[in-house]
N, CA, C and O atoms as a Maestro MAE file, in Angstrom:
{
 s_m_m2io_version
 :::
 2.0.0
}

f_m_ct {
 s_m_title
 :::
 protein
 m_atom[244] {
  # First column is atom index #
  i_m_mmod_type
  r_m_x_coord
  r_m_y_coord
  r_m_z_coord
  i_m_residue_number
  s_m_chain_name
  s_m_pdb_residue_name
  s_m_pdb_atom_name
  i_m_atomic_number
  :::
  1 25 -39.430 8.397 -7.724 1 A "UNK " " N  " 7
  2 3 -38.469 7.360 -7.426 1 A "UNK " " CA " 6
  3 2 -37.333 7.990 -6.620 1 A "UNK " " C  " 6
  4 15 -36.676 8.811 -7.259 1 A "UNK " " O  " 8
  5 25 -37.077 7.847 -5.746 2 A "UNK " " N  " 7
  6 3 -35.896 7.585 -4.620 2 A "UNK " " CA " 6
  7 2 -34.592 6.802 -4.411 2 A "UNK " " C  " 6
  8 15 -34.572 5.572 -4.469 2 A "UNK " " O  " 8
  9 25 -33.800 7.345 -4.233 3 A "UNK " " N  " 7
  10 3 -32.602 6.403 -4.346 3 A "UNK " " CA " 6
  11 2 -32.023 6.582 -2.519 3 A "UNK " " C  " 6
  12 15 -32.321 7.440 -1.687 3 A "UNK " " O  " 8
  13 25 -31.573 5.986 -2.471 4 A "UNK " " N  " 7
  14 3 -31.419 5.736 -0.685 4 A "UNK " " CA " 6
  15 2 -30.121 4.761 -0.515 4 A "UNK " " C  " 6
  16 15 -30.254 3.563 -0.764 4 A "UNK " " O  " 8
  17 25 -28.272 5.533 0.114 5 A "UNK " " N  " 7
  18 3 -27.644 5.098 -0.232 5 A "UNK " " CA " 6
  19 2 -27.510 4.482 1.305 5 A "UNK " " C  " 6
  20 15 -27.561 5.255 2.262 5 A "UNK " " O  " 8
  21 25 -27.391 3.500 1.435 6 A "UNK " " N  " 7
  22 3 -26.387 2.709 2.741 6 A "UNK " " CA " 6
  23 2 -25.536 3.245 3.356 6 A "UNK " " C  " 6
  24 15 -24.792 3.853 2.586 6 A "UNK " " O  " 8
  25 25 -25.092 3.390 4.947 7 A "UNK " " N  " 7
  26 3 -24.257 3.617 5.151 7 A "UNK " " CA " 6
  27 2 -23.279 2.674 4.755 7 A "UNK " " C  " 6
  28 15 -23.504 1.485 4.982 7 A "UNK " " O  " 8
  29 25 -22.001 3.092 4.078 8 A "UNK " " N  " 7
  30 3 -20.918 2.075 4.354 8 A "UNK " " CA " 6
  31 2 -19.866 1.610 5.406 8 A "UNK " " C  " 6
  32 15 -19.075 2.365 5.971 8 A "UNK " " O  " 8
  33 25 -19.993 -0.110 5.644 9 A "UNK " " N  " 7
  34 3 -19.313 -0.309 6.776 9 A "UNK " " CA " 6
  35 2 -17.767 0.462 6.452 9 A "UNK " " C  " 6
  36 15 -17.238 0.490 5.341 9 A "UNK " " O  " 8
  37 25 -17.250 1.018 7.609 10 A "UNK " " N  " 7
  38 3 -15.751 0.869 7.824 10 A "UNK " " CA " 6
  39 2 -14.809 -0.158 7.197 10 A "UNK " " C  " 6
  40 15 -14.850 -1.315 7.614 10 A "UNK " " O  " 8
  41 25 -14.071 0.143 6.345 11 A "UNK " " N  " 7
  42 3 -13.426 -0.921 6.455 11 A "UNK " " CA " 6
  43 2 -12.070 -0.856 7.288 11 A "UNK " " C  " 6
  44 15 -11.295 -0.009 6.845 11 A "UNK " " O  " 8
  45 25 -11.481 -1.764 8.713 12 A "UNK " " N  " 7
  46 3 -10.675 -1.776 8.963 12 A "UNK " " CA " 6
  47 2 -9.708 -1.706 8.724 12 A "UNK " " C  " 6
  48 15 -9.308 -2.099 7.629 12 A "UNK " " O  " 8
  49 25 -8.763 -1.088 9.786 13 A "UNK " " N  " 7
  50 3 -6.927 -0.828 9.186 13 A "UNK " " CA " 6
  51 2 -6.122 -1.239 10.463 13 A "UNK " " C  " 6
  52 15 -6.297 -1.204 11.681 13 A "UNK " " O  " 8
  53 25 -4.956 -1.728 9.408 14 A "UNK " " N  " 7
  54 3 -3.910 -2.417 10.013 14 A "UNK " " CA " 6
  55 2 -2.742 -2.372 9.955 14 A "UNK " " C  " 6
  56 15 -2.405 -1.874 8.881 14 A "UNK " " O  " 8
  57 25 -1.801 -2.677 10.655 15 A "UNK " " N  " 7
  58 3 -0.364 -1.959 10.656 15 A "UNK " " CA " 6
  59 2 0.271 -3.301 9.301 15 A "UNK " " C  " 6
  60 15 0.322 -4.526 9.413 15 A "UNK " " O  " 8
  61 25 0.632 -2.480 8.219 16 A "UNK " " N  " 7
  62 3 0.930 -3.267 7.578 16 A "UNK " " CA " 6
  63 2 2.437 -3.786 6.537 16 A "UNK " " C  " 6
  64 15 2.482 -2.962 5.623 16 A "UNK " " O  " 8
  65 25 3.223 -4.469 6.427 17 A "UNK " " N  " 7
  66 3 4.915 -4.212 6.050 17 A "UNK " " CA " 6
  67 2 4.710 -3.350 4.350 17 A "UNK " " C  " 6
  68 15 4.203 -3.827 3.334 17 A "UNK " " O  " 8
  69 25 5.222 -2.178 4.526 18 A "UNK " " N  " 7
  70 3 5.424 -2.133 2.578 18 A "UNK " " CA " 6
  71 2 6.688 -1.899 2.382 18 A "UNK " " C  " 6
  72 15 7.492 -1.957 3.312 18 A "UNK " " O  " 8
  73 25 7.052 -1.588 1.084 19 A "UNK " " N  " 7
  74 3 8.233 -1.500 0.542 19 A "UNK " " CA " 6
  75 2 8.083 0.532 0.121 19 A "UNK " " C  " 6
  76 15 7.184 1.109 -0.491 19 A "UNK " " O  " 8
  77 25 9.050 0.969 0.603 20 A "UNK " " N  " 7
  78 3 8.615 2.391 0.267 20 A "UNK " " CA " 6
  79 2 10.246 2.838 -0.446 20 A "UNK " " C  " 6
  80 15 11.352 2.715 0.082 20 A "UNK " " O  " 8
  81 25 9.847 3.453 -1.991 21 A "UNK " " N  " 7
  82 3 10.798 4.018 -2.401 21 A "UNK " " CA " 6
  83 2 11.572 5.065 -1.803 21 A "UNK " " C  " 6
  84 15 10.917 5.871 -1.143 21 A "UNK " " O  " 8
  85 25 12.989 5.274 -1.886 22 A "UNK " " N  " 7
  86 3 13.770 6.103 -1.092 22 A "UNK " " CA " 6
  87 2 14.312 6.933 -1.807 22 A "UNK " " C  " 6
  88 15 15.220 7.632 -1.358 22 A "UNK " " O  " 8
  89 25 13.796 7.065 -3.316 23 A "UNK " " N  " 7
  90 3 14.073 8.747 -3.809 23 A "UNK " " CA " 6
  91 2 13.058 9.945 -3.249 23 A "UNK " " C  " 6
  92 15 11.850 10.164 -3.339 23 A "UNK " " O  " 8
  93 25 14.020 10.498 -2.720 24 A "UNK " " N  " 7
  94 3 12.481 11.775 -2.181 24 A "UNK " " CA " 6
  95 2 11.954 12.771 -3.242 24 A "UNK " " C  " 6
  96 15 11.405 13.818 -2.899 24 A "UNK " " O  " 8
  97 25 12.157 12.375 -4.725 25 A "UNK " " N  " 7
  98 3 11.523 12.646 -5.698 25 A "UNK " " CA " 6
  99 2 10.065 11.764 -6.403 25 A "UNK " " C  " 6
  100 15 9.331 12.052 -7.348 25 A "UNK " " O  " 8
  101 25 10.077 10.923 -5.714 26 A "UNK " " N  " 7
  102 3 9.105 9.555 -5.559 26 A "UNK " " CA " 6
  103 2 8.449 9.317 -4.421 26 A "UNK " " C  " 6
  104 15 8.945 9.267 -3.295 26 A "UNK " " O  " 8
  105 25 6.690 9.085 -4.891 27 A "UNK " " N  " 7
  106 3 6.334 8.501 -3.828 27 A "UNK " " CA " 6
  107 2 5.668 6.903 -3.572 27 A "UNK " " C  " 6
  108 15 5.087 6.406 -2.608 27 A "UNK " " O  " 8
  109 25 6.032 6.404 -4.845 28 A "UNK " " N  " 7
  110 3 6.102 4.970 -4.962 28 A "UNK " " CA " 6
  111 2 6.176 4.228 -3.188 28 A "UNK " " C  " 6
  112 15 6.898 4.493 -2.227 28 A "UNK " " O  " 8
  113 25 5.044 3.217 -3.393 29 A "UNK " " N  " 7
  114 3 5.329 2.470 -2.364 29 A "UNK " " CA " 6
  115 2 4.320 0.813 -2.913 29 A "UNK " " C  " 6
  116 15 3.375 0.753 -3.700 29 A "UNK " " O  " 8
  117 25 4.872 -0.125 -2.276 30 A "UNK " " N  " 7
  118 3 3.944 -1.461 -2.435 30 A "UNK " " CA " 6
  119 2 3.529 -2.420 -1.093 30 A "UNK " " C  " 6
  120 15 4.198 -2.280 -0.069 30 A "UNK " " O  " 8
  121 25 2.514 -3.303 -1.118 31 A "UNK " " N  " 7
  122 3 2.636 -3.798 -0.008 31 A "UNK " " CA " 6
  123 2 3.465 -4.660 -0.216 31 A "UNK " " C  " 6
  124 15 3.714 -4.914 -1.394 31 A "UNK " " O  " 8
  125 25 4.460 -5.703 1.291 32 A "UNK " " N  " 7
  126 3 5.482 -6.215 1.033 32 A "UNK " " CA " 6
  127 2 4.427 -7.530 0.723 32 A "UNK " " C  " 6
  128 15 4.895 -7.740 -0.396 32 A "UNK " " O  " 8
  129 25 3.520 -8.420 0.834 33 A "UNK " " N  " 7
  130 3 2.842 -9.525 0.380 33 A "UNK " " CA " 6
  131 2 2.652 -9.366 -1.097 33 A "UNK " " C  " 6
  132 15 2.799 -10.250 -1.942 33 A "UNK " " O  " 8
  133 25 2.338 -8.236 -1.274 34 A "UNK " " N  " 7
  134 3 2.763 -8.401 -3.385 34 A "UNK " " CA " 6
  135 2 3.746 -8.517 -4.154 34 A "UNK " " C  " 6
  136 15 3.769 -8.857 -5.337 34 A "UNK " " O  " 8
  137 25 4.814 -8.142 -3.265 35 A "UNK " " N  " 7
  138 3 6.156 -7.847 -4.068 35 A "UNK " " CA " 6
  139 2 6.897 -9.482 -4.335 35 A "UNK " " C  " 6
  140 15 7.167 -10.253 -3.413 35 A "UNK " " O  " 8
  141 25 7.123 -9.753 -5.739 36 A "UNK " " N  " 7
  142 3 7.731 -10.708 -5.848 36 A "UNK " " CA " 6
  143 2 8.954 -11.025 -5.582 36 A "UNK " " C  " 6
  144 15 9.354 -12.189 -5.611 36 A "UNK " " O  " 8
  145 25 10.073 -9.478 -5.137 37 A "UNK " " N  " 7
  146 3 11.420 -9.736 -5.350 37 A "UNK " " CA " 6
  147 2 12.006 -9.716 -3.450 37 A "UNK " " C  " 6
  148 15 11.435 -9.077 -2.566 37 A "UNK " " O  " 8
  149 25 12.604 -10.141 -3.359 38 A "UNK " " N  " 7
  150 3 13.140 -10.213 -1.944 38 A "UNK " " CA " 6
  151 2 13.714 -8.435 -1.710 38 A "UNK " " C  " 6
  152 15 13.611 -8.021 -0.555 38 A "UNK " " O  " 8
  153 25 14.111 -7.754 -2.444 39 A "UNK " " N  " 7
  154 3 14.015 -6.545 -2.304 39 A "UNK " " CA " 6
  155 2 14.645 -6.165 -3.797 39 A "UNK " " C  " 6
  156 15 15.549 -6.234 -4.630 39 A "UNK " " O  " 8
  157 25 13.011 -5.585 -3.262 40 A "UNK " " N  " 7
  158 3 12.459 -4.633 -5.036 40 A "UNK " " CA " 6
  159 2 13.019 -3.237 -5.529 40 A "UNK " " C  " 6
  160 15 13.478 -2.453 -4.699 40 A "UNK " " O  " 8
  161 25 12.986 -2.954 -6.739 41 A "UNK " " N  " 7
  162 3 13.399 -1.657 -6.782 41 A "UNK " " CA " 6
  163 2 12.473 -1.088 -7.437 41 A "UNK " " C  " 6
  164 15 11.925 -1.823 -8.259 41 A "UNK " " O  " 8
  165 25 11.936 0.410 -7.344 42 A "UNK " " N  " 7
  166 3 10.784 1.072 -7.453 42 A "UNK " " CA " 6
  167 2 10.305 0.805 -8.902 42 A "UNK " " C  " 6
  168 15 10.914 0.545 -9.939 42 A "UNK " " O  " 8
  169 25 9.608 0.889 -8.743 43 A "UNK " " N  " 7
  170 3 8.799 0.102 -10.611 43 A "UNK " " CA " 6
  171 2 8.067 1.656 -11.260 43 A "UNK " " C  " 6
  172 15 7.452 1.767 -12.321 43 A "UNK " " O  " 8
  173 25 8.369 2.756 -10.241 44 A "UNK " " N  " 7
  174 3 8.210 3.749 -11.083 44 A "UNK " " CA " 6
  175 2 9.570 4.554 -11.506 44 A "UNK " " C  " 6
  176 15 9.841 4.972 -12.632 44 A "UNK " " O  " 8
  177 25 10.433 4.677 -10.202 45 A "UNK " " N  " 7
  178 3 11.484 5.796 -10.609 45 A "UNK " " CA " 6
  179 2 13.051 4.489 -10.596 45 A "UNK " " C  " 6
  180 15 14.187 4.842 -10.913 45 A "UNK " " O  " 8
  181 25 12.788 3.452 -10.284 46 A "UNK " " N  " 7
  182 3 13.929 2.193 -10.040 46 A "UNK " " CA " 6
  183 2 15.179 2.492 -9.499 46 A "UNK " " C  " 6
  184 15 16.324 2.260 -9.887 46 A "UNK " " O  " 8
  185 25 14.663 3.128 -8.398 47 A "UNK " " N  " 7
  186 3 15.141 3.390 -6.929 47 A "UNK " " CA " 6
  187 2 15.039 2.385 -6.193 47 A "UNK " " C  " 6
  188 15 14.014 1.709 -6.289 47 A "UNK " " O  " 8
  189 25 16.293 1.933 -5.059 48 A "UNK " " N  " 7
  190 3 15.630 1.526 -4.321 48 A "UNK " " CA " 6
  191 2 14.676 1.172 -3.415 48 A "UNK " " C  " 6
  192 15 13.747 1.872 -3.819 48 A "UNK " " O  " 8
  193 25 14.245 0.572 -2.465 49 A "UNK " " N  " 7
  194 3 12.885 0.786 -1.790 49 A "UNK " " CA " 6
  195 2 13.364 -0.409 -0.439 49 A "UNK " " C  " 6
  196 15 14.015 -1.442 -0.595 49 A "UNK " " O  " 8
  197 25 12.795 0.144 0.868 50 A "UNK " " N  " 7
  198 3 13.077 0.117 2.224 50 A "UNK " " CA " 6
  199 2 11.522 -0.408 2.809 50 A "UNK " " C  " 6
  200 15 10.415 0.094 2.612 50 A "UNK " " O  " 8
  201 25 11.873 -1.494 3.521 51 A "UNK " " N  " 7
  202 3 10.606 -1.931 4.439 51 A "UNK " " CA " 6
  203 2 10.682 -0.716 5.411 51 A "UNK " " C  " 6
  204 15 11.556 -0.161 6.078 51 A "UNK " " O  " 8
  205 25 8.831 -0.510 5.081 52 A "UNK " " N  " 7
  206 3 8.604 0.056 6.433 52 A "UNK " " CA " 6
  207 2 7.035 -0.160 6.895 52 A "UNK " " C  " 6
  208 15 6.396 -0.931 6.180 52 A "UNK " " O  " 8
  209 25 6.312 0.466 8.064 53 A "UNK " " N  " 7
  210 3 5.359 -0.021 8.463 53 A "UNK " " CA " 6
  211 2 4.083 1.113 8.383 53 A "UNK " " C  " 6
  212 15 4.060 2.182 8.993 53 A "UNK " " O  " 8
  213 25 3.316 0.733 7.716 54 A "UNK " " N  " 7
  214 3 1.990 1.828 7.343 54 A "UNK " " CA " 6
  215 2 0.874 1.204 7.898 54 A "UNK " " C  " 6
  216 15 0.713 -0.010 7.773 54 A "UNK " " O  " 8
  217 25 -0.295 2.261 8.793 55 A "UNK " " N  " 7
  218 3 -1.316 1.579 8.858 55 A "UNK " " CA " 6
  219 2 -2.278 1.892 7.448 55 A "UNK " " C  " 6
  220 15 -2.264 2.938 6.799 55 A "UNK " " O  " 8
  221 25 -3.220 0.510 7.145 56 A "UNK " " N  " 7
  222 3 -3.909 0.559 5.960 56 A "UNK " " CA " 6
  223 2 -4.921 -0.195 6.040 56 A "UNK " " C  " 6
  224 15 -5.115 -0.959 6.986 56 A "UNK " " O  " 8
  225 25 -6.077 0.007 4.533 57 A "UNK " " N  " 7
  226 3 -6.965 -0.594 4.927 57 A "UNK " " CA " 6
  227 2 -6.782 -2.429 4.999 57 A "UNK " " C  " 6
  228 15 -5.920 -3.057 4.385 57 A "UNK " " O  " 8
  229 25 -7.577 -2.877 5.686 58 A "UNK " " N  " 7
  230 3 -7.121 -4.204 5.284 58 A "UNK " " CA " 6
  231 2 -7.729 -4.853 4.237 58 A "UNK " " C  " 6
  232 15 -8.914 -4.664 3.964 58 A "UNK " " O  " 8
  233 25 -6.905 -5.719 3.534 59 A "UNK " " N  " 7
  234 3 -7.044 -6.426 2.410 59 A "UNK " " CA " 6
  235 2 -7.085 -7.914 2.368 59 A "UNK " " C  " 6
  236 15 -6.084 -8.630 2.392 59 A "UNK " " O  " 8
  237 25 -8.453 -8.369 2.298 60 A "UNK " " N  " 7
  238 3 -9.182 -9.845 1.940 60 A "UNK " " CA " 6
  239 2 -8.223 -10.579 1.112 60 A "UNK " " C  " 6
  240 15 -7.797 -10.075 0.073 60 A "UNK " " O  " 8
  241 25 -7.774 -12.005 1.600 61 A "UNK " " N  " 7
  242 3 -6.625 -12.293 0.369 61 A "UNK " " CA " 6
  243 2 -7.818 -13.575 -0.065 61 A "UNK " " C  " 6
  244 15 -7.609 -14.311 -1.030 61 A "UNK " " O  " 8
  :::
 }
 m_bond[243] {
  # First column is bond index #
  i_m_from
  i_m_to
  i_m_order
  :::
  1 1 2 1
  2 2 3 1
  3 3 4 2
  4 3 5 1
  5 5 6 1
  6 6 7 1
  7 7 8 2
  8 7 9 1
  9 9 10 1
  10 10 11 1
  11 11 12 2
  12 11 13 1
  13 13 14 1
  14 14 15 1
  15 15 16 2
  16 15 17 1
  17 17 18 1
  18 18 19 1
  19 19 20 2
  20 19 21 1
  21 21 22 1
  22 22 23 1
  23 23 24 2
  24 23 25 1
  25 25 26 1
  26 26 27 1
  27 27 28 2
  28 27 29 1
  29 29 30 1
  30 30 31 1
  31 31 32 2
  32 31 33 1
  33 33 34 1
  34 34 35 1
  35 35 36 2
  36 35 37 1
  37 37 38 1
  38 38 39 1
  39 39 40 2
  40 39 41 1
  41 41 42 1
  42 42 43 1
  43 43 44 2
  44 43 45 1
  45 45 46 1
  46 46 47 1
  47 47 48 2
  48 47 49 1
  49 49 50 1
  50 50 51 1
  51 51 52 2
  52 51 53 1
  53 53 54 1
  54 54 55 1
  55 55 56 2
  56 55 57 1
  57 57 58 1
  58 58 59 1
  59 59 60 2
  60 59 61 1
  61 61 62 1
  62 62 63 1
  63 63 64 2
  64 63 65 1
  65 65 66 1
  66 66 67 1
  67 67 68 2
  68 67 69 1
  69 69 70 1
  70 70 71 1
  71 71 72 2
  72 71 73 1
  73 73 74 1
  74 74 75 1
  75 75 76 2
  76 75 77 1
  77 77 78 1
  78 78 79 1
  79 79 80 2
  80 79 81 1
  81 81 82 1
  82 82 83 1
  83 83 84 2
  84 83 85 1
  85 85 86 1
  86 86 87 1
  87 87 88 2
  88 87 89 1
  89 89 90 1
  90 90 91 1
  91 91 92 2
  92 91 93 1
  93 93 94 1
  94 94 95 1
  95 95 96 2
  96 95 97 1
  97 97 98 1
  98 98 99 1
  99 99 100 2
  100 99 101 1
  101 101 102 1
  102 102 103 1
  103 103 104 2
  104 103 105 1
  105 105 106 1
  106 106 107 1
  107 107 108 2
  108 107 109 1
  109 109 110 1
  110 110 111 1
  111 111 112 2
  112 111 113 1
  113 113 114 1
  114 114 115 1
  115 115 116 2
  116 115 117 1
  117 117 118 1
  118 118 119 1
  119 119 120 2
  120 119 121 1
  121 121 122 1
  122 122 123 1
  123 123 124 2
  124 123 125 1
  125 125 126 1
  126 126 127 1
  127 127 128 2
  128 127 129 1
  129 129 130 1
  130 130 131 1
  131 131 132 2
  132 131 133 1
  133 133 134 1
  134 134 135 1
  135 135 136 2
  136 135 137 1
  137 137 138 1
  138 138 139 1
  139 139 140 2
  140 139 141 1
  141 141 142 1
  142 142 143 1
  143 143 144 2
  144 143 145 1
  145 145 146 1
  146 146 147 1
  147 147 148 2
  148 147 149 1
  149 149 150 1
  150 150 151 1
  151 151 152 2
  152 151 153 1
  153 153 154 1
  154 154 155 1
  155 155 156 2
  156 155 157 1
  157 157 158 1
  158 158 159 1
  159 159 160 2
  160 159 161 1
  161 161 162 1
  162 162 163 1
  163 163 164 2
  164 163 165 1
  165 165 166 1
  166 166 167 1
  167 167 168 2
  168 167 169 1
  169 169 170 1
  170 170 171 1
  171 171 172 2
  172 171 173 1
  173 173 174 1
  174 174 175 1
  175 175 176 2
  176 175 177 1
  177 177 178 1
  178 178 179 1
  179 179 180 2
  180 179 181 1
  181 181 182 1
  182 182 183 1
  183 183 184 2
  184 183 185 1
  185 185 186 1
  186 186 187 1
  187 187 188 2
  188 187 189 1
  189 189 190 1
  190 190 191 1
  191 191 192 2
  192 191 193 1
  193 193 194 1
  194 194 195 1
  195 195 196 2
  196 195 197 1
  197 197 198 1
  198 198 199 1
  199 199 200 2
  200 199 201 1
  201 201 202 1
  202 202 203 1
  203 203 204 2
  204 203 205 1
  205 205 206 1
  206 206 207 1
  207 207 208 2
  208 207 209 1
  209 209 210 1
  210 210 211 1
  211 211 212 2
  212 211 213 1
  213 213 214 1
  214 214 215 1
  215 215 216 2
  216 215 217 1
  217 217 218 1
  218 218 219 1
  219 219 220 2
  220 219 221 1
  221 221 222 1
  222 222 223 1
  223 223 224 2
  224 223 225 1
  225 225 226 1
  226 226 227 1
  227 227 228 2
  228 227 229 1
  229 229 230 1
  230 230 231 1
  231 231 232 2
  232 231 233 1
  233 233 234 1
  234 234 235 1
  235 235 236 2
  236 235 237 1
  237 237 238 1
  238 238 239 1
  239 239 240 2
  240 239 241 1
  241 241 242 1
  242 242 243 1
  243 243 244 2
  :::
 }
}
């Protein structure tokens, strides 16, 4: 018996808004479409956190 894996497609990436914590003891970051708060504070170190722009994979909503 043989097992025979697929290549997997690529999944595409895209320039995308997140929220990135601004303690440089933290590397907390979220995308900005999840974040419930108009500006969030880090949910690990509760730091503030700064829009900025990451490319990523893209995500099926």
């Amino acid at each position: 018996m043989s097992f025979s894996r697929k290549p997997k497609e690529p999944v595409p990436e895209v320039e995308t808004n997140v929220w990135s914590c601004t303690s440089d003891d933290c590397q907390g970051w979220m995308r900005e479409s999840y974040s419930f708060d108009k500006e969030p504070e880090c949910p690990l170190c509760h730091s503030t956190m700064e829009l900025e722009v990451r490319v990523l994979p893209e995500m099926k909503n």
